[in-house]
C-alpha positions in Angstrom: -12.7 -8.0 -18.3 -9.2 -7.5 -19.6 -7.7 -5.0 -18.5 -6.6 -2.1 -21.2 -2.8 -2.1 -20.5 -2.8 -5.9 -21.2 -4.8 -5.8 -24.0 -2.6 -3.4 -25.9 0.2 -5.3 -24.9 -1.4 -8.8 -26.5 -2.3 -6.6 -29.2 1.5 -5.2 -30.2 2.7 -9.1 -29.8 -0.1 -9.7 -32.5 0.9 -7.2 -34.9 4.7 -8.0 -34.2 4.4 -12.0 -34.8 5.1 -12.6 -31.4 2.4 -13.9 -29.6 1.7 -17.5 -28.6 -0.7 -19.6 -29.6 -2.3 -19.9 -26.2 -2.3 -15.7 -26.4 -3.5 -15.4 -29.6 -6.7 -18.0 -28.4 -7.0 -15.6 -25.7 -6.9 -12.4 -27.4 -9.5 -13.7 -30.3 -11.9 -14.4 -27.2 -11.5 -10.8 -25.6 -12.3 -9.2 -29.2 -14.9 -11.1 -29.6 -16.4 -10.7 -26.4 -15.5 -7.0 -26.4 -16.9 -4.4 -29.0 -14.3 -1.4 -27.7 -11.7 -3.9 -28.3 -12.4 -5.1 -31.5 -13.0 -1.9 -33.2 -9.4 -0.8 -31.8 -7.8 -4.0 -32.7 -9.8 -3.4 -36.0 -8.3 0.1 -36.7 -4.9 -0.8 -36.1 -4.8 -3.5 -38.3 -5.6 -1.5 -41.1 -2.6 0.9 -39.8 -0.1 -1.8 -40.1 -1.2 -4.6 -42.0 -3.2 -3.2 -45.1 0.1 -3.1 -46.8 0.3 -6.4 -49.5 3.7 -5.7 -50.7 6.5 -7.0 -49.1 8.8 -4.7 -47.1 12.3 -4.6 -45.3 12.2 -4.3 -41.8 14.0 -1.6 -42.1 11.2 -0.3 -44.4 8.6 -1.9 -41.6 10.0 0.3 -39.0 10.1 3.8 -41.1 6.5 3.1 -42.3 5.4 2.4 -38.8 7.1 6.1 -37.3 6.0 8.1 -39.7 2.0 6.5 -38.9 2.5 7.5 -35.3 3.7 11.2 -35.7 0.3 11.0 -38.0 -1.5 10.0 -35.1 0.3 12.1 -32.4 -0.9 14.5 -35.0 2.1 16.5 -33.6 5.8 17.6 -35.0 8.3 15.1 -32.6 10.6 17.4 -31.2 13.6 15.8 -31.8 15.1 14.1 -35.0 16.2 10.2 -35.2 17.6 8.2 -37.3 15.8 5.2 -37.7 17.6 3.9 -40.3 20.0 0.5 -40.3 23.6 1.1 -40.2 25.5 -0.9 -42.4 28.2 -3.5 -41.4 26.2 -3.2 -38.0 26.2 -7.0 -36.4 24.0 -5.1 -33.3 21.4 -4.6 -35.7 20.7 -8.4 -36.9 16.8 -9.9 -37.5 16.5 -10.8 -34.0 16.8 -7.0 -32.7 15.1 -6.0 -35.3 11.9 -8.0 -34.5 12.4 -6.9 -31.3 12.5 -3.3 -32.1 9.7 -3.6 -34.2 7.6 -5.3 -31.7 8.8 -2.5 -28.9 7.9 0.4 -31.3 4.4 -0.9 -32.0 3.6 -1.5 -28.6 5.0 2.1 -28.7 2.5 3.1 -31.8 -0.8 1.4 -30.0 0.5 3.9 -26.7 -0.1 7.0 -28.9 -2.5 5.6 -31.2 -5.2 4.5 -28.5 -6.5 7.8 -27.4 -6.4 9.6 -31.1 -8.8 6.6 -31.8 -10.8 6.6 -29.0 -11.5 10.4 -29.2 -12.2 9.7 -32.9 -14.5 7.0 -32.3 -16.3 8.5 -29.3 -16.6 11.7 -31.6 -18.3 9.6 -34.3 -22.1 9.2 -33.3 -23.5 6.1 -35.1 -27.4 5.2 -36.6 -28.7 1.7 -35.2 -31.6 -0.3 -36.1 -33.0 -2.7 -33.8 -34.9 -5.9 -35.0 -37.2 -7.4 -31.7 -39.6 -9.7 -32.5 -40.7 -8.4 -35.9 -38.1 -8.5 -39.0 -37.6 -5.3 -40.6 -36.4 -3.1 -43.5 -34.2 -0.2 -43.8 -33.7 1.7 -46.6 -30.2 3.7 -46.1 -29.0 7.1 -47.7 -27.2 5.5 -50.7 -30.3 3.1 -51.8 -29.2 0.0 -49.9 -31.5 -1.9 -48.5 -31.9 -4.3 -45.7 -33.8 -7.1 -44.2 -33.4 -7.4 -40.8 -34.4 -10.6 -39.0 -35.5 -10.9 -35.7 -33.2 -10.5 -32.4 -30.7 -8.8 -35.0 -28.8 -5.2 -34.5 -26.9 -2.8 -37.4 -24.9 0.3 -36.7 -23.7 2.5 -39.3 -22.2 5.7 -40.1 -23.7 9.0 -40.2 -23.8 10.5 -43.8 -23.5 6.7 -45.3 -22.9 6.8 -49.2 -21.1 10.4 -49.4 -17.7 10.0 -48.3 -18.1 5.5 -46.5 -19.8 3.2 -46.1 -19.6 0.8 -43.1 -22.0 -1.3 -41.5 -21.6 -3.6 -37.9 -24.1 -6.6 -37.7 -25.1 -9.0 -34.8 -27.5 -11.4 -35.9 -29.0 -12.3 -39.4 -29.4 -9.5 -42.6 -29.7 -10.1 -46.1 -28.1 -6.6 -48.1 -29.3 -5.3 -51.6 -26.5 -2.9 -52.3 -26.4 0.1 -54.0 -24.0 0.3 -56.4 -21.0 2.7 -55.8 -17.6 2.5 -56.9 -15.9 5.6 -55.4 -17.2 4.2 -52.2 -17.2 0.7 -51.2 -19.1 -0.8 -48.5 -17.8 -2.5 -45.9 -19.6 -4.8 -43.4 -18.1 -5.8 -39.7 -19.2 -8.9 -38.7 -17.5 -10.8 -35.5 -14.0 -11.2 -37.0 -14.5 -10.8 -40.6 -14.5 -8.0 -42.8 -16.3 -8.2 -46.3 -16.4 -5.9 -48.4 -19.0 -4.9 -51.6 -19.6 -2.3 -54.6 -22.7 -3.4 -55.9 -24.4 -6.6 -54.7 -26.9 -8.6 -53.0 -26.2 -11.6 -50.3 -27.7 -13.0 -46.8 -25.1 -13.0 -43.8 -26.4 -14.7 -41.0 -23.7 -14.3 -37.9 -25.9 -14.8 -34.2 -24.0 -15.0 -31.7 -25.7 -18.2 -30.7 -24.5 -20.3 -33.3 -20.3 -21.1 -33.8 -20.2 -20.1 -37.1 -20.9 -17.3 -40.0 -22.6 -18.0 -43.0 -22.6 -15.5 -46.2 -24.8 -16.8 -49.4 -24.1 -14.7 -52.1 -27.0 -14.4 -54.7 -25.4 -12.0 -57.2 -22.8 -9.7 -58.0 -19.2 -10.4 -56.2 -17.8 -9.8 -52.5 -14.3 -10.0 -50.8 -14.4 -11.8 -47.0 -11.5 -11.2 -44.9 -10.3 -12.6 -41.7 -9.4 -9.4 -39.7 -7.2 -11.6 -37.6 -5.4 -12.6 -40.5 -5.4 -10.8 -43.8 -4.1 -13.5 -45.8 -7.1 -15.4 -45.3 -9.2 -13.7 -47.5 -11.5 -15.2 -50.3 -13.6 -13.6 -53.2 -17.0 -15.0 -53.4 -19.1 -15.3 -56.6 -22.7 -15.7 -56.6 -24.5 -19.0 -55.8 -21.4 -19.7 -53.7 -21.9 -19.8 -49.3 -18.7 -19.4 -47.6 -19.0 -20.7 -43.1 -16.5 -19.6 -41.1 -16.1 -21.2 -37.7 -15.8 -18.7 -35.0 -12.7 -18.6 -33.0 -12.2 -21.2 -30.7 -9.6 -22.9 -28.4 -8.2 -25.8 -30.5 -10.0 -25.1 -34.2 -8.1 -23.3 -37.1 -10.5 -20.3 -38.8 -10.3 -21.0 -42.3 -12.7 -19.9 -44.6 -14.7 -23.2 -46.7 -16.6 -22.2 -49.5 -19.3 -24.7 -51.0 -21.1 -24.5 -54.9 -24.5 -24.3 -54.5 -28.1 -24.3 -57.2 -29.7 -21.3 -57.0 -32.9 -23.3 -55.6 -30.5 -24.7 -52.5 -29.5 -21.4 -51.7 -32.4 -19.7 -51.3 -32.9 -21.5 -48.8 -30.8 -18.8 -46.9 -33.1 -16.4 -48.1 -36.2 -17.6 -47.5 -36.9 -15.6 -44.4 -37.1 -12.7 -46.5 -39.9 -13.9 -49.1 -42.2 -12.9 -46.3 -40.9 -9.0 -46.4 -42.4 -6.9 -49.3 -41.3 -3.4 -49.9 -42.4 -1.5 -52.3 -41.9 1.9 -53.6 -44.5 4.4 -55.7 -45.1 1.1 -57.7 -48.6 1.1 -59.0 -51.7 -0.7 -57.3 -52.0 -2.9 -59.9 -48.6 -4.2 -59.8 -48.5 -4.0 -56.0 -51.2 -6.6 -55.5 -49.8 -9.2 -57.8 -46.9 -9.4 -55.0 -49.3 -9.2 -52.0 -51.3 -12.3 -54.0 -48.0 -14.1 -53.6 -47.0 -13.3 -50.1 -51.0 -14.0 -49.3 -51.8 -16.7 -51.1 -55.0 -15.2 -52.4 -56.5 -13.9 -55.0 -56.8 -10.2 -55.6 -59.4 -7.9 -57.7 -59.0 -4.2 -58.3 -62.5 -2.5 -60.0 -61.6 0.7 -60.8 -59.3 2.1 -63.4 -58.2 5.0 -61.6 -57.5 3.0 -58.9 -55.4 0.2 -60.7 -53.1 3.2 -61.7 -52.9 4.7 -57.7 -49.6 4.2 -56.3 -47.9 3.4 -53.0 -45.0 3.1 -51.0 -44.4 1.3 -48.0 -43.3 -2.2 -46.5 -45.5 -5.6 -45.1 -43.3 -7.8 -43.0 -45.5 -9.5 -40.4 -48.8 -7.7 -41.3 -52.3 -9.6 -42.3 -53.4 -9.1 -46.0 -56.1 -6.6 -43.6 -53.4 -4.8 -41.9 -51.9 -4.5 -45.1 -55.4 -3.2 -46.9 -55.8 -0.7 -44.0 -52.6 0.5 -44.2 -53.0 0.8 -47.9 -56.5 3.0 -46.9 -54.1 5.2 -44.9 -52.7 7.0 -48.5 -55.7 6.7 -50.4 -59.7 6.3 -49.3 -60.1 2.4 -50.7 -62.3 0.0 -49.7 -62.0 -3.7 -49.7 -64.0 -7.1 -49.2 -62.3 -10.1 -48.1 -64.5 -14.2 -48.7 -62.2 -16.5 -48.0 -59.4 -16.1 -50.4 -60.8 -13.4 -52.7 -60.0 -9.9 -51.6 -61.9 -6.9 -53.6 -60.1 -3.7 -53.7 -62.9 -1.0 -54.6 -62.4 3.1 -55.2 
């Protein structure tokens, strides 16, 4: 494992523009290899690189100072003057890249532990997908399938003041719709960010690339190691990114898909049904779908009962007994008829 001193270091050549290209393959390994890592390397890009609008370097270097007495999160004792003398040949572009490069490496110093303290005082939810998909329905009204062998983390609180969610593996995300707070989803070495939306991102580690199919609404995708690569996706579009490896640029390729070719994507899902107070009689039109039966309800009373819960892997008489859990039915099954009595 890299050490922390020489990550930082790699890390300040990255932010400054100085860092080979053999350094930059080995630093986009040790991030992706390393979740501690990433998530710093993560938080001080947005520090110094959210910023689209092009600066001076004077400009560069008073933005940067006045970001780490923010993080100190202390008053600097003394007073400089960071500004660029005029007529000054000492101060020419090649000291100031240097400068700027020493006083990020500088920056990352004070930054690390005010991040790490933040982070390590931030306790996370995670839901774990074994060998059974699953669904989780978050705070805000987002939902999620989670396929098998596949991991999220996300923020205490999600929906009131953000929203960010950290996948490894495969999820397809129905998103609740919120403006004042976007949601943002970590996965590997992209960012993408949503307001309202729905789209399958499947990222295992085990395969060299990530592949987003967006099914509706719009989403922004953003190389983390790069935020100039960046692409807005519109739905029945699939954007693959090749993970980072020696030799191969990451660019983003985006490909125009039917709807009926992209669900594909999706497909794992059809087998998950979630449903929530919907009525019996609705209900068992979907389960005569995922089934492939036919079902009967006798009872008017009973057509109007409703239910909440979710079938992923379930038989259509797991799914009838955990049906009998909320209310005292009783069923028949012959073949492929099922009757659903009160």
């Amino acid at each position: 494992m890299m050490k922390r001193e020489k990550f930082l270091e790699m890390l300040s050549r990255k932010l400054s523009g100085e860092i080979s290209a053999e350094d930059r393959r080995v630093f986009d390994r040790v991030i992706e290899n390393n979740e501690e890592y990433k998530s710093l390397s993560i938080k001080f890009y947005r520090y110094f690189s959210h910023k689209e609008s092009p600066q001076t370097n004077t400009d560069q270097l008073g933005h940067i100072w006045k970001m780490i007495k923010a993080a100190d999160n202390e008053s600097i004792g003394e007073r400089f003057d960071y500004s660029t003398p005029k007529n000054n040949p000492f101060f020419n572009t090649s000291f100031m890249k240097i400068a700027s490069m020493l006083i990020l490496f500088i920056s990352v110093g004070l930054l690390v532990n005010h991040l790490i303290n933040k982070d390590h005082g931030l306790s996370l939810n995670k839901v774990v997908a074994n060998d059974e998909k699953i669904f989780k329905m978050l705070d805000d009204g987002t939902g999620i399938w989670l396929n098998k062998k596949s991991t999220i983390s996300y923020n205490k609180a999600f929906g009131k003041n953000k929203r960010e969610i950290t996948l490894d593996g495969e999820a397809y995300f129905d998103v609740a719709k919120n403006s004042q707070v976007p949601l943002f989803i970590h996965v590997g070495n992209i960012e993408i960010e949503v307001k309202g939306t729905a789209f399958n991102v499947n990222a295992y580690k085990s395969i060299p690339e990530v592949q987003i199919a967006l099914i509706r609404g719009s989403i922004q995708v953003t190389d983390r190691l790069n935020n100039n690569n960046k692409v807005q996706l519109r739905p029945n579009e699939k954007l693959i990114y090749s993970k980072p490896q020696s030799g191969i640029r990451n660019d983003f390729r985006v490909l125009s898909m039917n709807s009926n070719l992209l669900s594909m994507d999706t497909k794992w899902v059809a087998d998950t049904l979630v449903f929530h107070k919907e009525k019996l009689k609705d209900l068992v039109v979907k389960m005569e779908r995922k089934y492939d039966l036919k079902i009967e309800i006798r009872g008017k009373q009973l057509k109007e009962k409703r239910f909440s819960g979710t079938f992923t892997n379930e038989t259509i008489q797991q799914a009838l007994e955990a049906l009998k859990l909320s209310y005292p039915l009783t069923y028949t099954i012959n073949n492929r008829l099922v009757v659903i009595n009160d």
